[in-house]
Structures are given as C-alpha cells and as structure tokens.
C-alpha positions in Angstrom: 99.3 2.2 -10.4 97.2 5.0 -9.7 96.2 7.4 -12.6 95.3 11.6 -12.0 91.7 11.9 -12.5 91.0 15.4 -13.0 91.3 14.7 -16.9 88.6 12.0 -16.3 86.7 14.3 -14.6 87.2 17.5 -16.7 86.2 15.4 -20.0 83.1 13.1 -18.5 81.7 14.8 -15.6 78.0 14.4 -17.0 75.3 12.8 -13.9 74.9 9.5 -17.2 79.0 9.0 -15.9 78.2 9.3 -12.6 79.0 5.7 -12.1 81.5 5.2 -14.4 83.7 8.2 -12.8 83.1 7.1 -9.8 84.5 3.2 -10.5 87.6 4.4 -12.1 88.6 7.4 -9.4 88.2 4.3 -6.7 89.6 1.6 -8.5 92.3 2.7 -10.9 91.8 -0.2 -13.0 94.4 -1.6 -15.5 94.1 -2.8 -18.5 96.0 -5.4 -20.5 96.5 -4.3 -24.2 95.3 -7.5 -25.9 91.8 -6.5 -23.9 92.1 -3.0 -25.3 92.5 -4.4 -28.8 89.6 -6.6 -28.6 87.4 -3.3 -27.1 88.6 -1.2 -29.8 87.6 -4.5 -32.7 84.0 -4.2 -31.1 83.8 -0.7 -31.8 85.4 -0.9 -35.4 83.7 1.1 -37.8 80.4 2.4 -35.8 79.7 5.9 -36.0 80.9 8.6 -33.2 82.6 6.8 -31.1 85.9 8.1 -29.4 88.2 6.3 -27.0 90.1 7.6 -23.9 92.8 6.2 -22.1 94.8 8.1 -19.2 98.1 6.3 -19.8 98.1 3.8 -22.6 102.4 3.4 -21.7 101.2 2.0 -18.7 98.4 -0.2 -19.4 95.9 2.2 -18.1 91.7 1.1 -18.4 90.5 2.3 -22.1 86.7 3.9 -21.8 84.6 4.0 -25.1 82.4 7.3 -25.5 80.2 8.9 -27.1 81.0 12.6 -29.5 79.0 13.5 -26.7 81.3 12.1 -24.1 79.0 9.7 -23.0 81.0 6.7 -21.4 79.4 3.6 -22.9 82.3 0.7 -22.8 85.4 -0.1 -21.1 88.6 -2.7 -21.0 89.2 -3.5 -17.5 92.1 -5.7 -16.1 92.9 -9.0 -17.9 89.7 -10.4 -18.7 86.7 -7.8 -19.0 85.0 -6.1 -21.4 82.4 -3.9 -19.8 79.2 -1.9 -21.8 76.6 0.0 -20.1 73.5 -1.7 -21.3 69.9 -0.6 -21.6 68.5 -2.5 -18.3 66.1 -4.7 -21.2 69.3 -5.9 -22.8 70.7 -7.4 -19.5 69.1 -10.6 -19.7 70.1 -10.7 -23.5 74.1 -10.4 -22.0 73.7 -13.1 -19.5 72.5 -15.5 -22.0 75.5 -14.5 -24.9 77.8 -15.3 -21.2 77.8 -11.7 -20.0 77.5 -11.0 -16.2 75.9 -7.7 -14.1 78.5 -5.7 -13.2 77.4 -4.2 -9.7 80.7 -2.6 -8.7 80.3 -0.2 -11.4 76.5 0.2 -11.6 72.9 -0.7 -13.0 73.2 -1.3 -16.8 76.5 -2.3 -16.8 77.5 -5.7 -18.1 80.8 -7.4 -18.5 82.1 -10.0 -20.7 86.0 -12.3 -21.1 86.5 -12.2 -24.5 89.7 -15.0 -23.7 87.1 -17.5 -21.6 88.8 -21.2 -22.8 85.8 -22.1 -24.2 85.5 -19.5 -26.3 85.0 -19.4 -30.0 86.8 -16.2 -31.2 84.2 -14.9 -34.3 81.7 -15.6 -32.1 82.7 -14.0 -29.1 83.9 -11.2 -31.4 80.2 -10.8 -32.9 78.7 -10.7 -29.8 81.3 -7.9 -28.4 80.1 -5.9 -30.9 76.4 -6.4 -30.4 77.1 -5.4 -27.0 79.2 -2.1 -28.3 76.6 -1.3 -31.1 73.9 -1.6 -27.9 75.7 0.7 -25.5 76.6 3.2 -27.8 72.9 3.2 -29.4 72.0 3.9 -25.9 74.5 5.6 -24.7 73.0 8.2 -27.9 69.9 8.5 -27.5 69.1 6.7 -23.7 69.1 9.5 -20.5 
C-alpha cells in the first residue's frame, strides 16, 4: 500500500530526517503490529518520546520521535526494528545481533526482535538500550 506523505513531510521535514523521509516516501514500508508493539515496549516509559503512524488500520510503518520531531526509531515490515544510532554505538549493535542499515542511511541500525534463537527478556533489554541510545542522540546529537 502506498501511504500520502505530505503529513510525513509537513511534521519531520528537519535536514536530521533527511534520510528517514526519504526511505519511507520511496518505500512505503509496512509494518506488522506485533513489531509495532515490541517498538512501542522499547520505548516504554523514557522521557519525550512520541510515535507516528500514517495508517495504523492498515499496518502502516510506526516512526519513534523526539518532542522535537526528531525521528530516532522505526517498525519496519515483519522483522525489523530500526534506531538511528550515534555512528560509535554501531559496533555495540552488531555485537547485541544488530545489522547497518544502508537503505536508510549512516547511523541507522536494525534488529528482529522474533530471530528463532531469540531469548525474549533479553532481546527486549537490548531493544531498549538501542531506543534509550537513539533517542539520547536523537536529543542532544546534530
């Protein structure tokens, strides 16, 4: 399905979402709502942090930003969690079994939450690392 971005646009159109905006305008992700869930656990409790969904009816992607509308997260598909990363904190997401997300941008790092190997609390635990990261950046980074 293809979703109107000009409320994308009109709400994050800041040179930080460059990438982001760019990403979702091309691809029109989906997203499946057990993936939304586990974005919105991750996020659970931290300070000044919104979500944004164009059409949550239709399984639309779900972006995490900033009270400054900074995009720092996103559900994406059936499997990934994505949080745009501080480029030092990287190599910290490939060893908790995160992988660069190129297709989106530098900084951006995405992680399956439902990988078969997976132990939930822990996978869980290190979502949220990744969320407290992206938004700590997302706050005070460039």
């Amino acid at each position: 399905m293809v979703w109107d971005v000009s409320e994308l646009h009109r709400r994050f159109d800041f040179a930080r979402n460059a990438d982001a905006l760019r990403f979702l305008a091309r691809k029109h992700p989906s997203a499946h709502s057990d993936l939304s869930e586990e974005l919105m656990k991750s996020a659970a409790g931290l300070p000044r942090v919104s979500s944004y969904c164009p059409d949550g009816q239709s399984y639309a992607y779900v972006v995490l930003h900033t009270e400054n509308k900074l995009i720092c997260a996103m559900a994406l598909g059936m499997k990934d969690l994505v949080f745009k990363l501080p480029e030092t904190q990287i190599s910290q997401a490939r060893l908790e079994g995160g992988e660069p997300w190129p297709d989106i941008g530098p900084g951006w790092a995405g992680f399956d939450p439902f990988a078969v190997s997976t132990d939930m609390p822990g996978t869980r635990a290190k979502l949220r690392r990744g969320c407290r990261v992206a938004l700590a950046s997302s706050t005070t980074g460039p």
